[in-house]
N, C-alpha and C positions, 0 to 999 in steps of 0.2 A: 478558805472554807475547809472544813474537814468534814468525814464520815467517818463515821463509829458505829461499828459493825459487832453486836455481842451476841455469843453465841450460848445459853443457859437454861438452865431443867425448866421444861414445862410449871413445874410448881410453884416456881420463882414468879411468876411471873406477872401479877399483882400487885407483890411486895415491888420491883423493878419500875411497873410504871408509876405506882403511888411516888418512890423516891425520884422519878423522872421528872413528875408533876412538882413536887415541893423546890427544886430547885429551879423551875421555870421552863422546864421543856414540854412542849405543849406539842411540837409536830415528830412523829415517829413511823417508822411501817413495822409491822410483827405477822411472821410468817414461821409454820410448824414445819418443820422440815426433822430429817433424821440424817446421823450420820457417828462417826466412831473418833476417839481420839485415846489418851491414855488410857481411859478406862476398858478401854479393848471387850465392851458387851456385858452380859450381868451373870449372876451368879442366879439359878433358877431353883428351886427345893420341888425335888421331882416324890417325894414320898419316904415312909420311912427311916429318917434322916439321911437322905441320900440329897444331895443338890451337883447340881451338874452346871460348868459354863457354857455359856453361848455365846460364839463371838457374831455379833449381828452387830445393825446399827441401832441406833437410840433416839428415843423422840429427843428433841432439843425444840426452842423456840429461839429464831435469829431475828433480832433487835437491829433496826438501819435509822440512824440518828444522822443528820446534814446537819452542823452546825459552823458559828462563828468563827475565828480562832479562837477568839479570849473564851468561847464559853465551855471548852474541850476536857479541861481538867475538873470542869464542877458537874459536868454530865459522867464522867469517864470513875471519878469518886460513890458518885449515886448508884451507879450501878457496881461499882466493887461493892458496895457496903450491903448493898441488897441482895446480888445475886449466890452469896455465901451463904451455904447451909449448915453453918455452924461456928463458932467464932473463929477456929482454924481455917475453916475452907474445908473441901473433899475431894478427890478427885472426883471430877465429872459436872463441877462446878462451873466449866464452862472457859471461854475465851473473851477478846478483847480486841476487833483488829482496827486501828486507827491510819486513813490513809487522808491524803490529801485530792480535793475535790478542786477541777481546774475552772469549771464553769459550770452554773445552773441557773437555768432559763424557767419561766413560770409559764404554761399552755396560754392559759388563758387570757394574759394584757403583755405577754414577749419582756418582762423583766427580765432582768439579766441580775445574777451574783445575788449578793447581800440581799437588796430587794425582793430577790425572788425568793427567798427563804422566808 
């Protein structure tokens, strides 16, 4: 089993689960959290044509996918293809962390693995 872990703009984030949905991913968790990566904060327009940077953190929304093995590359596409804000990409577009999941148990009737997904 693996988890895919993606991290992407708030705006994104409609287009992301609609392509989640069309390829068959129906179970996810999505959580607003904030934080900094290349893009090192925004560029603010403080008046006058003046803009000033801020290095702060940034809303993002992180994406937590459990899936199959085999289903890894056809969620892992969905979301590249979605969470890009323009056909290049941008910085700030986000991440992608894929690890591996050793065991997962369901609360409610003690499945184990696969099952419990």
């Amino acid at each position: 089993m693996i988890r895919i872990e993606a991290i992407v703009r708030p705006d994104r984030i409609n287009i992301i689960i609609d392509a989640l949905d069309a390829v068959g991913c129906r179970g996810f968790n999505v959580q607003n959290v904030n934080g900094r990566g290349q893009q090192q904060g925004v560029e603010v327009f403080t008046g006058r044509g003046a803009t000033t940077a801020t290095r702060t953190s940034l809303p993002k929304v992180l994406i937590t996918i459990v899936v199959r093995d085999g289903d890894k590359d056809k969620i892992i596409e969905a979301i590249l293809g979605a969470a890009k804000s323009s056909e290049e990409g941008a910085i700030g577009d986000g991440k992608i962390f894929v690890s591996v999941i050793s065991e997962v148990i369901r609360v409610r009737t003690g499945e184990r693995d696969e099952s419990a997904l």
